[in-house]
C-alpha positions as CSV (number, residue, x, y, z in Angstrom):
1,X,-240.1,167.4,-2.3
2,X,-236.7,166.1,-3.9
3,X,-237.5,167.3,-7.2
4,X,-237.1,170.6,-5.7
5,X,-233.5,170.2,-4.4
6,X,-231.9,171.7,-7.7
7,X,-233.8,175.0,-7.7
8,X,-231.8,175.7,-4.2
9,X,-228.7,174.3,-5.7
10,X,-229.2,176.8,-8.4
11,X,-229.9,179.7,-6.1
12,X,-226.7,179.2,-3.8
13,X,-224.7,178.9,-7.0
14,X,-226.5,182.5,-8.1
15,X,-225.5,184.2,-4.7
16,X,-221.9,182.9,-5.0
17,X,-221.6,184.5,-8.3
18,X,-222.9,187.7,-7.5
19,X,-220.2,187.9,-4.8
20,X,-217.4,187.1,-6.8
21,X,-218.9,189.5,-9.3
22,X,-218.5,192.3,-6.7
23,X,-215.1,191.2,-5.6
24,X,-214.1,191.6,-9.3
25,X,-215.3,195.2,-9.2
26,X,-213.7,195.8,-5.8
27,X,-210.3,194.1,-7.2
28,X,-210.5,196.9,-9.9
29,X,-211.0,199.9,-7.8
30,X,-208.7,198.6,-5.7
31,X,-205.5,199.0,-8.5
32,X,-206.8,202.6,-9.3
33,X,-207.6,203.9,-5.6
34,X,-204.0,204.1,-4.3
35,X,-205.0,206.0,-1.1
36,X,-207.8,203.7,0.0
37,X,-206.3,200.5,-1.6
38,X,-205.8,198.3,1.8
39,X,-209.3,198.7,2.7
40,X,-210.9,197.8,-0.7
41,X,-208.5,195.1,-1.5
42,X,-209.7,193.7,1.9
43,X,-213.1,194.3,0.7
44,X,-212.4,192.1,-2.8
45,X,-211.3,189.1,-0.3
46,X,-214.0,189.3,1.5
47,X,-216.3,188.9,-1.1
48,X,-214.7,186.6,-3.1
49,X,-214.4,184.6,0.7
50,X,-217.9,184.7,1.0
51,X,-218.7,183.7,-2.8
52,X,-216.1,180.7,-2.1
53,X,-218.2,179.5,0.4
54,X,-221.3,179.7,-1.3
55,X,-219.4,178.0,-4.2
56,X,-218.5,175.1,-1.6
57,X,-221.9,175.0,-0.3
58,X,-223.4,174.7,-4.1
59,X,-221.2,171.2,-3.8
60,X,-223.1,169.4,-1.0
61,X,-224.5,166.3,-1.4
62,X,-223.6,162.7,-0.8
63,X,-221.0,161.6,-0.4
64,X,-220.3,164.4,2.3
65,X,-217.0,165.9,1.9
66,X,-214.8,168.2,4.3
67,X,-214.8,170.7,1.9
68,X,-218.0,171.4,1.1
69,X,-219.5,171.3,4.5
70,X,-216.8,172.7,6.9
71,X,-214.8,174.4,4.2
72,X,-217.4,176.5,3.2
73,X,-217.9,178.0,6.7
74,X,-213.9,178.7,7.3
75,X,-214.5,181.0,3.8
76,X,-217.1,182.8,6.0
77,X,-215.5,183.4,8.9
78,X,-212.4,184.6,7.0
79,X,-214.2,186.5,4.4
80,X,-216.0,188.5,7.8
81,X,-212.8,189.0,9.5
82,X,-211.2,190.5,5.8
83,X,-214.4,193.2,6.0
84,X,-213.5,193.7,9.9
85,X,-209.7,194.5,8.8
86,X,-210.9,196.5,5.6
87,X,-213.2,198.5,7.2
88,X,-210.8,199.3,10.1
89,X,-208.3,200.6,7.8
90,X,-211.1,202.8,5.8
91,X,-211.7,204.4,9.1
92,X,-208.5,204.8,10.3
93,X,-209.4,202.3,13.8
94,X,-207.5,200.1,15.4
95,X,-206.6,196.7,13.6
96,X,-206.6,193.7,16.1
97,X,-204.8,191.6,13.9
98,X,-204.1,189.1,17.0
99,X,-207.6,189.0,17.8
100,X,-208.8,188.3,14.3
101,X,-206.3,185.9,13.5
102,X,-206.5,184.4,17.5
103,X,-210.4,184.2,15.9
104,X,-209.6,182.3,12.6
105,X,-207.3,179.7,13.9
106,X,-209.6,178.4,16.2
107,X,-212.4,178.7,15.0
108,X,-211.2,177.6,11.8
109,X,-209.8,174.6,13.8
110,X,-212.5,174.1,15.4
111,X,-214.5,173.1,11.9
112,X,-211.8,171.1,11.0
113,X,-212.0,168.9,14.2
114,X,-215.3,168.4,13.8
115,X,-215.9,166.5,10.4
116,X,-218.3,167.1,8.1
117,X,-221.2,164.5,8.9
118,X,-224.7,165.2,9.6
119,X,-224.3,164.1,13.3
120,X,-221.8,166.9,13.7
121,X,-224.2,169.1,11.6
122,X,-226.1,171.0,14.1
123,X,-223.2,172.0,16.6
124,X,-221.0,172.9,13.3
125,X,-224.7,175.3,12.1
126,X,-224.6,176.8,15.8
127,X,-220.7,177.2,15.5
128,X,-220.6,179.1,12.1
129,X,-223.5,181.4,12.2
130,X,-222.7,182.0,16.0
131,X,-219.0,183.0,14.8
132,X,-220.4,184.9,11.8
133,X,-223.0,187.0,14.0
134,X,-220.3,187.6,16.6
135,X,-216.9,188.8,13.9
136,X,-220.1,191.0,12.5
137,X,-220.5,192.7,15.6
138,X,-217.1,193.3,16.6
139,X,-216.6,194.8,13.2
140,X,-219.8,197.3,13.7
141,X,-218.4,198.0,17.6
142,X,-214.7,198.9,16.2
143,X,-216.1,201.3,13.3
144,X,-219.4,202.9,14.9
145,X,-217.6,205.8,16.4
146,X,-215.8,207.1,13.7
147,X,-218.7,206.7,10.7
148,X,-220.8,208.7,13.6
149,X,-218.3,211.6,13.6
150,X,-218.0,211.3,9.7
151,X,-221.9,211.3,8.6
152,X,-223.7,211.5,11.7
153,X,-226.2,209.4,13.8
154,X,-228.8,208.8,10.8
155,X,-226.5,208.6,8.2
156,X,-224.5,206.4,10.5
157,X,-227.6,204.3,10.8
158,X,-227.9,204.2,6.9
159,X,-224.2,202.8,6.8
160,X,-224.8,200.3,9.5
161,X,-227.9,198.9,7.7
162,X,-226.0,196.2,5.3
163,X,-224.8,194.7,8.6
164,X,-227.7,194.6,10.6
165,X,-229.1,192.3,7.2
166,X,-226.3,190.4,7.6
167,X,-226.9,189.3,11.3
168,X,-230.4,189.0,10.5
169,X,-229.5,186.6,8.1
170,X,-227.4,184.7,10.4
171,X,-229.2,185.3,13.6
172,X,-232.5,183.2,11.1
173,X,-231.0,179.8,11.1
174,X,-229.1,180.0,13.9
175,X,-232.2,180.4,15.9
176,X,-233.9,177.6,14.1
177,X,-230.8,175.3,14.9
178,X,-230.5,176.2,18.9
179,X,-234.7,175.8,19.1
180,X,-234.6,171.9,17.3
181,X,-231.0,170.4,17.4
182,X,-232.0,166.9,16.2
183,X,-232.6,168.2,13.1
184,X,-229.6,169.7,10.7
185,X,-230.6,173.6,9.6
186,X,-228.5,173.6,6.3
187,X,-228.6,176.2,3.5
188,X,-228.9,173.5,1.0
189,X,-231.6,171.7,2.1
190,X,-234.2,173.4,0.3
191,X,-237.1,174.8,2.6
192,X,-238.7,178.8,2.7
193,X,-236.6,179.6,5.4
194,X,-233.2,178.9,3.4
195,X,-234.9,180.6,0.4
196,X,-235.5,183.4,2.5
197,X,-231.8,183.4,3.9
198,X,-230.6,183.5,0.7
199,X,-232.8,186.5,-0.6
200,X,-231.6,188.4,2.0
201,X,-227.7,187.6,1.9
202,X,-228.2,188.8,-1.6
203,X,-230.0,192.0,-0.9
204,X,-227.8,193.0,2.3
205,X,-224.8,192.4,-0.3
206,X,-226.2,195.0,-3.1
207,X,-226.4,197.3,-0.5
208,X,-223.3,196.9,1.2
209,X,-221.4,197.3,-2.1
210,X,-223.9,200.7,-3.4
211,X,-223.6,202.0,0.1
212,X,-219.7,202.0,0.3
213,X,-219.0,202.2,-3.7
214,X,-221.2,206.0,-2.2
215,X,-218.8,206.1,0.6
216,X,-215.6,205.6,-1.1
217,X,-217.1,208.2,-3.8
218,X,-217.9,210.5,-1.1
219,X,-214.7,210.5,0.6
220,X,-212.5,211.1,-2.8
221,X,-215.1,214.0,-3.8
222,X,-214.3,215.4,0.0
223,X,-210.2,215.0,-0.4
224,X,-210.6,216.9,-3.9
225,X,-212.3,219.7,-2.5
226,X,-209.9,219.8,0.9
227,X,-207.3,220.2,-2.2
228,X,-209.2,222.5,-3.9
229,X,-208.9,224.7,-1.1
230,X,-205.4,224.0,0.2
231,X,-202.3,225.9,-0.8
232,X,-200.1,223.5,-2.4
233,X,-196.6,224.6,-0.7
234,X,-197.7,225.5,3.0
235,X,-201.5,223.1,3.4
236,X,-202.7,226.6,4.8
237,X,-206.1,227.3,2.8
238,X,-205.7,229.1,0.0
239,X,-207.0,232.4,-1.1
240,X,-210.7,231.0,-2.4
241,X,-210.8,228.7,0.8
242,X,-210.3,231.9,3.1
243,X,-212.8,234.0,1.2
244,X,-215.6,231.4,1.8
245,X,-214.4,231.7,5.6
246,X,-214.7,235.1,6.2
247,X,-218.1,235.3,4.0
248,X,-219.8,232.5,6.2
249,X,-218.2,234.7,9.5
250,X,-219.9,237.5,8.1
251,X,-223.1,235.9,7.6
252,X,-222.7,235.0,11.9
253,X,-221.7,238.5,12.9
254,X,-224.8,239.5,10.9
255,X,-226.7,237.4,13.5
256,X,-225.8,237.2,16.5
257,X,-223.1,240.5,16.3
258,X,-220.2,238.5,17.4
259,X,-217.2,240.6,16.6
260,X,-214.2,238.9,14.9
261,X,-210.8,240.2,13.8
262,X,-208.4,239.9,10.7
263,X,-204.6,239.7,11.1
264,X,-203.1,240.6,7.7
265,X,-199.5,239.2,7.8
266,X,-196.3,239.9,5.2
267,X,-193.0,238.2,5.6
268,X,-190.4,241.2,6.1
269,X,-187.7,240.9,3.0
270,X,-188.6,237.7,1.9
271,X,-187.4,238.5,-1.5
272,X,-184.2,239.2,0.1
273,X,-184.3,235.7,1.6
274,X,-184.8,234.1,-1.7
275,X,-182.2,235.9,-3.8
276,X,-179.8,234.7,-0.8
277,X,-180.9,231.0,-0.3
278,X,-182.4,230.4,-3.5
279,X,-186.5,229.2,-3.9
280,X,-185.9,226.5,-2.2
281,X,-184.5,228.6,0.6
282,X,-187.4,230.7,0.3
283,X,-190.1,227.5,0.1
284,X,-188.8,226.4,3.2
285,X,-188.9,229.7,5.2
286,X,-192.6,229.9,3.6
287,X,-193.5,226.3,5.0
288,X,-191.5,227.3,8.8
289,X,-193.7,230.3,9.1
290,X,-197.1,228.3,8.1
291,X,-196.1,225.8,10.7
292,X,-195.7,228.3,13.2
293,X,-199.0,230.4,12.4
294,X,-200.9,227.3,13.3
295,X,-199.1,226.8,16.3
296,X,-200.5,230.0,17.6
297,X,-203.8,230.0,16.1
298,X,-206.3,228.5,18.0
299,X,-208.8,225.6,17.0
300,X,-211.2,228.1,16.1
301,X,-209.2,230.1,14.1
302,X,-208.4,229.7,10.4
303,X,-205.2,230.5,8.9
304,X,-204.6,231.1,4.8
305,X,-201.5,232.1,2.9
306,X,-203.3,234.5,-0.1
307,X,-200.0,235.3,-1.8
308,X,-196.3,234.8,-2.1
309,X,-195.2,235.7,1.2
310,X,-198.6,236.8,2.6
311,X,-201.1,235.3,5.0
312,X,-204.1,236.2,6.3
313,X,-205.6,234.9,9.9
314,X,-209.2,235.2,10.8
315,X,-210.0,235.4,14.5
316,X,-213.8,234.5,15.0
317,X,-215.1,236.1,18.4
318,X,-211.8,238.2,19.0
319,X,-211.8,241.9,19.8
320,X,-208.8,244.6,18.7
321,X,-207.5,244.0,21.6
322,X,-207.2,240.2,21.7
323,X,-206.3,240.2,18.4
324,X,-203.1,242.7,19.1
325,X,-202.0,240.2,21.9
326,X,-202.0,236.8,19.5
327,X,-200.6,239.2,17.1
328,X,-197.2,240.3,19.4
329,X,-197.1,236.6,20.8
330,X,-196.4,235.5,17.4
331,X,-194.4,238.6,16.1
332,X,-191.8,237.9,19.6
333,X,-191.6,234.0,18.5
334,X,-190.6,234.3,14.8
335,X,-187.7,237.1,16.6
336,X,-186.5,234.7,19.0
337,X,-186.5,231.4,16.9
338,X,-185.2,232.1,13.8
339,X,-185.5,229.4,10.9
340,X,-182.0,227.4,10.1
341,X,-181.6,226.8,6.6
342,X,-178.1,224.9,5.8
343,X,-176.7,225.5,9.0
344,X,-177.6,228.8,8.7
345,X,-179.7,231.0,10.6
346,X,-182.1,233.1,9.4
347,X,-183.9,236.1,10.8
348,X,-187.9,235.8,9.3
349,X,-189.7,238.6,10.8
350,X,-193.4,239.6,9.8
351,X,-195.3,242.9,9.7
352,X,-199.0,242.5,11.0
353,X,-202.0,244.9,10.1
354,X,-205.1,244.1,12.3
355,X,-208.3,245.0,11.9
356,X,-212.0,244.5,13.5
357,X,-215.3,243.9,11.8
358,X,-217.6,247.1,12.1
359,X,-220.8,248.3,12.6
360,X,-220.9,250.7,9.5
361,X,-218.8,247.9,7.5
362,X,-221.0,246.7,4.1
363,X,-219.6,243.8,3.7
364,X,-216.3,241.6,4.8
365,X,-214.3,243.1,2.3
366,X,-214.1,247.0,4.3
367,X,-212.6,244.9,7.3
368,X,-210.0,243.1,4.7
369,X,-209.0,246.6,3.6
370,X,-208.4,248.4,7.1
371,X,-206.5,245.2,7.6
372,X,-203.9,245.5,4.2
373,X,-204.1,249.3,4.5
374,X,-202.8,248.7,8.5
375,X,-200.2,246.5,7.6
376,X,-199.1,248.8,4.8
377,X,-198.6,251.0,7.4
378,X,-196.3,248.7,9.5
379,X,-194.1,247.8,7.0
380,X,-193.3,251.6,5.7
381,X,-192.8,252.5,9.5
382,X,-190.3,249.9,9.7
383,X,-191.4,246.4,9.5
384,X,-191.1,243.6,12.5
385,X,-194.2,245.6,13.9
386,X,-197.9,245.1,14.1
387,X,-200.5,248.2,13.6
388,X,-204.0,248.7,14.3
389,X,-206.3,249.8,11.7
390,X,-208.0,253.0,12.3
């Protein structure tokens, strides 16, 4: 069976280029993806870790040398722990950088101590596929939760799935080391199992780059439409965002009848404010007043500025009544706290129209009237007021 030593060579040398080929592509994305660049730099480094080490291990032979043997399993580990930290910063979890580095040092040290000969071969098999299954677990433990409120249980499952292939394809020859430890269970020495080990490394890699080059995709196609539908001064939602808001409340008060109410809110002589304090004055009142509207919304509520100086609040499950009492909460706070601009203090009072969803109504938009034509109302009787629609 020498003669069939190269073909395995060849194979390991074929898996540690199509790593580095993916860590080129990740390096790339990396330099244009300025909001998600720590995690996919981290991803580059792992994968051009993990092609290193199949590199190194494409070098075995005789003479044994440190590097090719021991080496090639600290480029594991440390490749793993860089897709622990990237994937930590994806999700926004917590780092452990002590733990992962507490993890590399010794373990790391703990290859070095033990040389590379083949009487050190099977504790050094155990000690790298054991370290490899256990850094892959931690990493799946520290991410589950979030990727689970991102996606979802199946789609989190989907996610998962490169990971599981990669223990599998540890958890292979580890188990074949612990069950005969006289014999040395090396990827290069060319048997099925090892071919096996490698088709699968190489498969669990395609799908862990096509499975988060979709992830990455789908979370910059998600922040485009959040912008999409965000005013650009305030981060209220915008006119088109609030429309799509009160149509899908509409389509739930169609089913099950559960009332909701519309706040229609002006800022009293804003243009009077600008033309005293300038735009950026004005900008800065505009912002204060968005701040405090979501400080007295509540999490079910959504809150839009449609115009200039004009916002609009949409009160799901909330009758004329409730709506009137958010309403004077938040007309008595912007009295009492005015907004300082320069050391100055300035009086930004709002006039409120309010309105309920109806039984005889044909469509959102009648609500959205009674609403404007109420506040209408309270601003010609004198402003700083609120006014229920008829």
């Amino acid at each position: 069976m020498s003669t069939s030593a190269p073909p395995i060579t060849t194979m390991v040398s074929l898996v540690a280029m199509q790593f580095m080929l993916y860590a080129i592509g990740w390096l790339l994305s990396g330099l244009l993806l300025r909001d998600e660049r720590r995690a996919v730099l981290c991803w580059a480094g792992f994968m051009a870790c993990i092609g290193l080490g199949f590199l190194l291990t494409s070098q075995r032979g005789e003479p044994r040398t440190w590097l090719a043997f021991n080496g090639s399993g600290v480029a594991f580990i440390g490749g793993l722990l860089l897709l622990w930290i990237g994937l930590a910063a994806f999700y926004r979890r917590s780092r452990h950088y002590r733990e992962q580095l507490v993890t590399f040092v010794v373990l790391a040290g703990l290859l070095a101590w033990m040389g590379a000969g083949v009487e050190q071969a099977p504790a050094r098999v155990l000690l790298t596929y054991g370290a490899d299954m256990w850094i892959t677990l931690r990493l799946m433990t520290t991410i589950h939760s979030a990727v689970r409120a991102d996606y979802g249980q199946r789609l989190a499952v989907t996610i998962a799935s490169p990971a599981v292939l990669i223990i599998a394809a540890f958890a292979v020859p580890f188990g074949r080391q612990l069950m005969d430890l006289d014999r040395p269970v090396e990827i290069h020495r060319f048997d099925e199992a090892n071919l096996r080990s490698l088709y699968l490394y190489m498969v669990a890699a395609a799908v862990f780059n096509f499975g988060f080059m979709a992830v990455v995709t789908h979370r910059l196609l998600a922040r485009l439409r959040d912008l999409s539908h965000r005013d650009a001064l305030t981060g209220l939602f915008n006119r088109r965002a609030i429309e799509q808001e009160l149509q899908r409340e509409w389509r739930r008060w169609r089913r099950r009848r559960d009332g909701f109410a519309l706040l229609s809110i002006d800022l009293d002589h804003f243009k009077q404010i600008n033309d005293t304090h300038g735009h950026a004055g004005g900008d800065q009142v505009l912002i204060e007043t968005s701040r405090r509207l979501l400080a007295h919304a509540r999490d079910t509520d959504t809150v839009a500025r449609t115009g200039g100086e004009e916002f609009l609040m949409l009160l799901p499950a909330t009758d004329m009544r409730g709506a009137a009492l958010a309403a004077e909460r938040l007309l008595a706070h912007l009295r009492i706290h005015p907004i300082t601009l320069g050391g100055i203090a300035v009086q930004a009072t709002a006039s409120i129209g309010i309105a309920q969803v109806m039984e005889g109504d044909a469509d959102v938009a009648a609500a959205l009237t009674r609403a404007d034509r109420a506040l209408y109302r309270a601003k010609s009787e004198g402003r700083d007021r609120l006014v229920l629609a008829d």
